[in-house]
C-alpha positions as CSV (number, residue, x, y, z in Angstrom):
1,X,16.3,-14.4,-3.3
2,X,13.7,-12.1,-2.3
3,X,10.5,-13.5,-0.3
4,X,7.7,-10.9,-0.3
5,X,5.4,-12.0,2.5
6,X,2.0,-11.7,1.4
7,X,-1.1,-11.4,4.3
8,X,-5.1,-11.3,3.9
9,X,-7.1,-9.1,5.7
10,X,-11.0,-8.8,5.3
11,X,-10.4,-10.6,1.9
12,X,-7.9,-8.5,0.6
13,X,-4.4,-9.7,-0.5
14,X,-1.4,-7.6,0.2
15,X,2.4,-7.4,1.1
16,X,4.5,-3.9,2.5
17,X,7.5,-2.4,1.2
18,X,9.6,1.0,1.3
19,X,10.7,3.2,-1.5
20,X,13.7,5.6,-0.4
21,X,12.7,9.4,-1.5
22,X,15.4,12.2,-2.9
23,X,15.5,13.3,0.4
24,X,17.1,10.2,1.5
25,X,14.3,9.3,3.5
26,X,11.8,6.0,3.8
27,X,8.6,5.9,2.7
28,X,5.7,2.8,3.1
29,X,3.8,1.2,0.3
30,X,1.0,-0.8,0.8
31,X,0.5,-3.0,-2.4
32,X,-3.1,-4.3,-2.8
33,X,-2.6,-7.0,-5.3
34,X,-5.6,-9.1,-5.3
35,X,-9.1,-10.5,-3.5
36,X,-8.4,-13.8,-1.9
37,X,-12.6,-14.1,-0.9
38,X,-13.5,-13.1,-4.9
39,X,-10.5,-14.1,-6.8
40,X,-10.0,-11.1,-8.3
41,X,-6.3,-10.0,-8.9
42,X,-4.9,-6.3,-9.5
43,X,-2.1,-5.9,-12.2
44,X,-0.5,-4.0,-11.9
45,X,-1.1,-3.5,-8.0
46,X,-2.8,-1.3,-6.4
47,X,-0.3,1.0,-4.2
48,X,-1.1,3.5,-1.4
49,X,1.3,4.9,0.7
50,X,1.9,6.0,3.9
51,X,1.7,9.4,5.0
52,X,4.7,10.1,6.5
53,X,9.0,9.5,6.1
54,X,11.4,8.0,8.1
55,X,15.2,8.0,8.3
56,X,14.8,3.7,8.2
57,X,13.4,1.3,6.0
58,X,12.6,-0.5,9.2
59,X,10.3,2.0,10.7
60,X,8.9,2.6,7.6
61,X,7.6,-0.9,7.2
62,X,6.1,-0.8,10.5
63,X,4.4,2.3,9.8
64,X,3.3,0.5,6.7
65,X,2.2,-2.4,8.1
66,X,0.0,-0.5,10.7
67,X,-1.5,2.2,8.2
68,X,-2.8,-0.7,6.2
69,X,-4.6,-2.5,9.5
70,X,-5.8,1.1,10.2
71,X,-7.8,1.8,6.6
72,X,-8.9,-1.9,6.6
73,X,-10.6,-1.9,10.0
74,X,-11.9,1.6,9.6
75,X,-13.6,1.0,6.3
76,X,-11.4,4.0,4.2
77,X,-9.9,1.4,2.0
78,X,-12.9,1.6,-0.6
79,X,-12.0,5.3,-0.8
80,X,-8.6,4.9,-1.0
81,X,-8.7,2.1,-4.0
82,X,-11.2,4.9,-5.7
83,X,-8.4,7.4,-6.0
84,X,-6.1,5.0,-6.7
85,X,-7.7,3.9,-9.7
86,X,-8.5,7.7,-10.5
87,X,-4.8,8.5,-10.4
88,X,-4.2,5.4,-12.4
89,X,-6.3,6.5,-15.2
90,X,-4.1,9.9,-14.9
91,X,-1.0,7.9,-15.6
92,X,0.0,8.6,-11.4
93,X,0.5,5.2,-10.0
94,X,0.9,5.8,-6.6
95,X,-1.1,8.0,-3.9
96,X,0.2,10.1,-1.4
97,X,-2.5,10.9,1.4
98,X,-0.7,13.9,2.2
């Protein structure tokens, strides 16, 4: 059984994962799946990943995990969810910062 554990942060409702590249290597996801202070849900999620790789899943959840508290707090997460939906409506699900 997988448990995906779920955490709110200024209103938003989110979990982290990995995807593991060609290259073998480990890459973040944030998934943005709802608004726990509006209600509002996302489906499919919203996904924004981190900017850089790593050789772990491990280290790339951690980097997950603290790329997400860094656009929350620093107020970049509107802009981000803008060219997520931009790149939705382009039929490219998932953004890439680099």
């Amino acid at each position: 059984m997988n448990n995906v554990n779920r955490h709110i942060v200024n209103g938003f409702t989110y979990h982290v994962d990995t995807i593991q590249e060609v290259s073998n290597r480990h890459r973040g996801q944030i998934y943005i799946v709802g608004r726990e202070d509006t209600g509002e849900t996302y489906s499919p999620p919203k996904i924004i990943c981190t900017p850089t790789t790593f050789k772990t899943a491990r280290a790339a959840i951690i980097e997950a995990e603290s790329y997400c508290y860094e656009v929350f707090h620093n107020g970049d997460l509107d802009g981000l969810l803008a060219v997520t939906e931009f790149q939705r409506a382009n039929g490219d699900y998932i953004y890439h910062p680099d």
